[in-house]
Residue frames relative to the residue before (quaternion, step in Angstrom):
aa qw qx qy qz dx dy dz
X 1.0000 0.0000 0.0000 0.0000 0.00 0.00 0.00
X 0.4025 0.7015 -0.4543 0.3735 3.62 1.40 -1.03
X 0.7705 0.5354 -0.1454 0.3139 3.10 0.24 -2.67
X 0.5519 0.5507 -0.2673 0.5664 3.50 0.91 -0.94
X 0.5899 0.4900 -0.3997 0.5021 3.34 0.30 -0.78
X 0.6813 0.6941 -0.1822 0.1442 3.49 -0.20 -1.68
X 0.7162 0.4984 0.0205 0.4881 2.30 1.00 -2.56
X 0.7790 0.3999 -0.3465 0.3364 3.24 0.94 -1.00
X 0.5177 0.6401 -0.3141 0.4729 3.32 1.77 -0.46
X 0.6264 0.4080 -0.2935 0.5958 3.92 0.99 -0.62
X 0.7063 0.1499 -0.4968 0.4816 3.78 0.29 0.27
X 0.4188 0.4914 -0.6546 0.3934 3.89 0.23 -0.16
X 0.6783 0.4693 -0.4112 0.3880 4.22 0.15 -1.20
X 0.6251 0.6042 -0.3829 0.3124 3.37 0.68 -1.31
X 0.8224 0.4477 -0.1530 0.3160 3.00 0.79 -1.40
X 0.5678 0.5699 -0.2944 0.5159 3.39 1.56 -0.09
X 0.7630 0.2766 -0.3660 0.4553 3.10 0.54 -0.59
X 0.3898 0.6184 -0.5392 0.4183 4.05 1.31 0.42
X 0.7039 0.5930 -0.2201 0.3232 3.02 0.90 -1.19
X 0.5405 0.5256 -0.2384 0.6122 3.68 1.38 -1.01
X 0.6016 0.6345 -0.3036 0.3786 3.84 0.40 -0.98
X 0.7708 0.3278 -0.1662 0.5203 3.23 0.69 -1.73
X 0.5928 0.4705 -0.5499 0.3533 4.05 1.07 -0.42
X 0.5250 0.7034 -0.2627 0.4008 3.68 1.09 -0.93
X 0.6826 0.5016 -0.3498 0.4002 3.75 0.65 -0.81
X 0.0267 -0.8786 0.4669 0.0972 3.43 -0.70 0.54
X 0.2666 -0.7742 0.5731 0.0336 3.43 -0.26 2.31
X 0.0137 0.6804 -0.7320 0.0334 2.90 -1.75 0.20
X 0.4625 -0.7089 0.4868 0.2159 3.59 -1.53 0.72
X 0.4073 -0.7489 0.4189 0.3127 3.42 -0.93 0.43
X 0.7841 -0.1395 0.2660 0.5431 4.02 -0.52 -0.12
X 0.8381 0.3150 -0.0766 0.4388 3.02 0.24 -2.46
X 0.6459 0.6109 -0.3144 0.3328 3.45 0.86 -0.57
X 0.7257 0.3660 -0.2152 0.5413 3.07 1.40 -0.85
X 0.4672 0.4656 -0.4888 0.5710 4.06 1.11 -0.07
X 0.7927 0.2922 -0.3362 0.4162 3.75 -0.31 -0.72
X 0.5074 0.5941 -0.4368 0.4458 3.78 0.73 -0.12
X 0.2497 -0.8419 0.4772 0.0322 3.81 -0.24 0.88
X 0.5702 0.4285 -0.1108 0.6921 3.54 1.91 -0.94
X 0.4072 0.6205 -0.5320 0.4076 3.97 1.22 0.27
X 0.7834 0.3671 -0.2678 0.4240 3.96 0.27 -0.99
X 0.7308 0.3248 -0.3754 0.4685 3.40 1.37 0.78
X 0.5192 0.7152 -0.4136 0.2189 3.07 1.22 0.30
X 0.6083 -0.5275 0.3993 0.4384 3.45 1.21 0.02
X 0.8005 -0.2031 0.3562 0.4370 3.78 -1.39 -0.71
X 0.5635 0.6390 -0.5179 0.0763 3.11 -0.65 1.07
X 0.6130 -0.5958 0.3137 0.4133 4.19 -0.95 0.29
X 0.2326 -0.7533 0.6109 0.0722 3.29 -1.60 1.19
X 0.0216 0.8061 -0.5899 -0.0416 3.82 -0.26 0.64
X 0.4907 0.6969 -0.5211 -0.0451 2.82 -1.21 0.46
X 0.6649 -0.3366 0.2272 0.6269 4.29 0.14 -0.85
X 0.4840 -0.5533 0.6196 0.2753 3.29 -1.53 0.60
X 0.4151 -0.7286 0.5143 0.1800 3.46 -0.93 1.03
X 0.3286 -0.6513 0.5330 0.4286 3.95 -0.11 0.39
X 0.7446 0.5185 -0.2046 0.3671 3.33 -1.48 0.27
X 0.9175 0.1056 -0.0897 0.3729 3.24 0.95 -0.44
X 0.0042 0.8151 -0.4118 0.4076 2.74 1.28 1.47
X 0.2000 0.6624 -0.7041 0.1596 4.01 -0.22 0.91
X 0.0873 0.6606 -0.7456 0.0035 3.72 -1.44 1.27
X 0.2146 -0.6590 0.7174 0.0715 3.00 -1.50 1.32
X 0.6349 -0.4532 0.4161 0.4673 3.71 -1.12 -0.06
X 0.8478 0.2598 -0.2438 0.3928 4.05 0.73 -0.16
X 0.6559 0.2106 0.0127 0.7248 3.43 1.40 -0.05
X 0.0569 -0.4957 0.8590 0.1142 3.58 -1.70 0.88
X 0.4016 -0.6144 0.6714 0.1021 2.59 -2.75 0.60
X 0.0708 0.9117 -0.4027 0.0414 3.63 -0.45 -0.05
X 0.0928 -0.6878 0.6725 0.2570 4.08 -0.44 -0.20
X 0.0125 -0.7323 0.6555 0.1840 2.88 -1.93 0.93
X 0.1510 -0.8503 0.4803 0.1535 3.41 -1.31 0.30
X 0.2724 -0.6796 0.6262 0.2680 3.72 -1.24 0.28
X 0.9132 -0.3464 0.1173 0.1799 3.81 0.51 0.99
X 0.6101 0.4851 0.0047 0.6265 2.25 2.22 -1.18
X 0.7783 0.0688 0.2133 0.5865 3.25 0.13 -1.82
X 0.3051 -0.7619 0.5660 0.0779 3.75 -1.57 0.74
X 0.0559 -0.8022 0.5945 0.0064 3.36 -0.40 0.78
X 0.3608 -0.6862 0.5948 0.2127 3.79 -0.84 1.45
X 0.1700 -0.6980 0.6939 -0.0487 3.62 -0.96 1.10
X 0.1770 -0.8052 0.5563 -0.1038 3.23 -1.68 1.56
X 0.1119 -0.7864 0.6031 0.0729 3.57 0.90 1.02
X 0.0499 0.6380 -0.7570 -0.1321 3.10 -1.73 0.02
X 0.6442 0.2926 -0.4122 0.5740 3.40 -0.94 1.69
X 0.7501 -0.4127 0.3431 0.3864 3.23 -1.67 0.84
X 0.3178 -0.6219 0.6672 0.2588 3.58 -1.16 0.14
X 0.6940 -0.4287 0.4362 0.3799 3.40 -1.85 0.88
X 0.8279 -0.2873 0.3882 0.2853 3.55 -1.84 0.27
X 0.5634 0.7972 0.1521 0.1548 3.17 1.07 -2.19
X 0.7538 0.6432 0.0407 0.1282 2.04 0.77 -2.16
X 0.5785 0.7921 -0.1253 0.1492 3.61 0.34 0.29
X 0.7135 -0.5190 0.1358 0.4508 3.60 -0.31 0.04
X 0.6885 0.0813 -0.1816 0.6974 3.65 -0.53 1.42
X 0.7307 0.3798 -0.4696 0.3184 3.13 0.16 0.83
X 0.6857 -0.5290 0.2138 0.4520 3.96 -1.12 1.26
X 0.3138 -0.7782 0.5396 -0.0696 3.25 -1.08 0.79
X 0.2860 0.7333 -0.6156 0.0396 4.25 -0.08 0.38
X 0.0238 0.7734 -0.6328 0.0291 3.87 -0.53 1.02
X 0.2260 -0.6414 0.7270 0.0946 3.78 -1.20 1.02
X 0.7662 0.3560 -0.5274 0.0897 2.72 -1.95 1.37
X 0.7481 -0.5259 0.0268 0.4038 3.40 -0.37 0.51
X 0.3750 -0.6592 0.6245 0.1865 3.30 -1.39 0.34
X 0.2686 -0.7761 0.5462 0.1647 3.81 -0.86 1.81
X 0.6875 -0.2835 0.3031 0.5959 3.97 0.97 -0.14
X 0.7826 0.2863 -0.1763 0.5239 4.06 0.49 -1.01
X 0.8619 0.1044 0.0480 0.4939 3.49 0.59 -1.88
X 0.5280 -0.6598 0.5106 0.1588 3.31 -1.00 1.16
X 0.2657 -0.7898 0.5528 0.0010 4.13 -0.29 1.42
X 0.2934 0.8140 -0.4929 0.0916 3.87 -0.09 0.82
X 0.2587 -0.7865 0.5562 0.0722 3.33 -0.91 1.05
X 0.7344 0.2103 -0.1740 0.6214 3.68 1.57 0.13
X 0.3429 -0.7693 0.5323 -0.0847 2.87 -1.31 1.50
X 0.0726 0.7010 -0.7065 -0.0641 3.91 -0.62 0.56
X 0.2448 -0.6659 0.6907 0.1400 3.15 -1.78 0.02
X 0.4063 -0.6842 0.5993 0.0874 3.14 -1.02 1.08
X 0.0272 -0.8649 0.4910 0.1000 3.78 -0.26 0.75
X 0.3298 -0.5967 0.6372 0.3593 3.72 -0.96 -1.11
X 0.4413 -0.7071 0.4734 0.2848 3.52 -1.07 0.68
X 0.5485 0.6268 -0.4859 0.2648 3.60 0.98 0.79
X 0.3062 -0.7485 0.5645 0.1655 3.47 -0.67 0.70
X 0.2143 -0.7045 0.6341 0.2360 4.46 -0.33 0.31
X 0.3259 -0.6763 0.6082 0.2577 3.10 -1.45 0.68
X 0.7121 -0.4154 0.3233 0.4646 3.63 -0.97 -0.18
X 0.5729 0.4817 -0.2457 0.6159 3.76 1.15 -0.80
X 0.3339 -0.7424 0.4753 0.3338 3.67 0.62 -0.16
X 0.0230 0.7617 -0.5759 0.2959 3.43 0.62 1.73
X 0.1584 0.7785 -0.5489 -0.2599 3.78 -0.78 -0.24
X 0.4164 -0.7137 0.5632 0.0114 3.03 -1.49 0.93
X 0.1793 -0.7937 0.5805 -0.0309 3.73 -0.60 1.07
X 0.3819 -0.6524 0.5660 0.3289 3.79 -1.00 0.02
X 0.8661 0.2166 -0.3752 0.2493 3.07 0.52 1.16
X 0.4633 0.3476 -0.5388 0.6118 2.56 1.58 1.52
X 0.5993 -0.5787 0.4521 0.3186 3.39 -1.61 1.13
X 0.8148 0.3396 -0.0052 0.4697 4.06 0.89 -1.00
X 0.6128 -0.5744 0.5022 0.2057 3.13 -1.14 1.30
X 0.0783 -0.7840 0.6054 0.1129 3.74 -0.52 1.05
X 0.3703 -0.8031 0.4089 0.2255 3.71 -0.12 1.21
C-alpha cells in the first residue's frame, strides 16, 4: 500500500513540474509558417522569430518598421515603441503580436544575441575563455 502510495505521489510531481516546463517554453512561428498558415490572421496574439532583413530598417521616434525572415519567406513587421539596444540588421529577432494577413503588428521585442562581448581594441571575449583573443 506504502508503494502505491509513493508511486502515486511521484507521478502527481512528475506531472507538475511537466506542466510548469511547458508554461516556461517559449514557441514562436517562423515567416513561412505564419504566411502559409491561412487561420494565422485570426489567431489572435502570438510570437514571430526570425532575422532582420538588411535594408529595411525604417525608425521613426514611435515605432520601427522592418521585414523578418527564416530564409525562405519575409514577413513586413510593425513594432510600435522604441526598439531594444540590440537591435539591428541580420540580427535574431522574436516579436509578439498579431499578424493582419500582409504585416506583422508587434508591441514586444526580444533579441536574440551571441555570448560574445568586444573589447575596446576589438578583442572578443566569450564565457568560456578567460582572455580576449585579439
Amino acid at each position: 500500500m506504502f508503494l502505491i502510495a509513493m508511486g502515486g505521489l511521484l507521478a502527481l510531481l512528475v506531472g507538475f513540474l511537466i506542466a510548469n516546463i511547458r508554461e516556461s517554453l517559449v514557441y514562436y512561428k517562423t515567416p513561412t509558417e505564419v504566411v502559409g498558415d491561412p487561420a494565422a490572421a485570426t489567431a489572435g496574439r502570438f510570437r514571430l522569430g526570425g532575422l532582420v532583413v538588411a535594408g529595411s530598417v525604417t525608425d521613426s521616434s514611435t515605432e520601427v518598421t522592418f521585414a523578418v525572415t527564416d530564409g525562405t519567406t519575409t514577413v513586413a513587421v510593425d513594432h510600435v515603441g522604441t526598439p531594444q539596444q540590440l537591435f539591428r540588421e541580420g540580427i535574431g529577432v522574436v516579436v509578439e503580436g498579431t499578424w493582419d494577413g500582409s504585416v506583422f503588428h508587434s508591441d514586444s521585442m526580444i533579441i536574440k544575441h551571441d555570448e560574445q562581448y568586444r573589447t575596446e581594441e576589438g578583442g572578443v571575449y566569450t564565457p568560456d575563455s578567460r582572455y580576449p583573443t585579439p
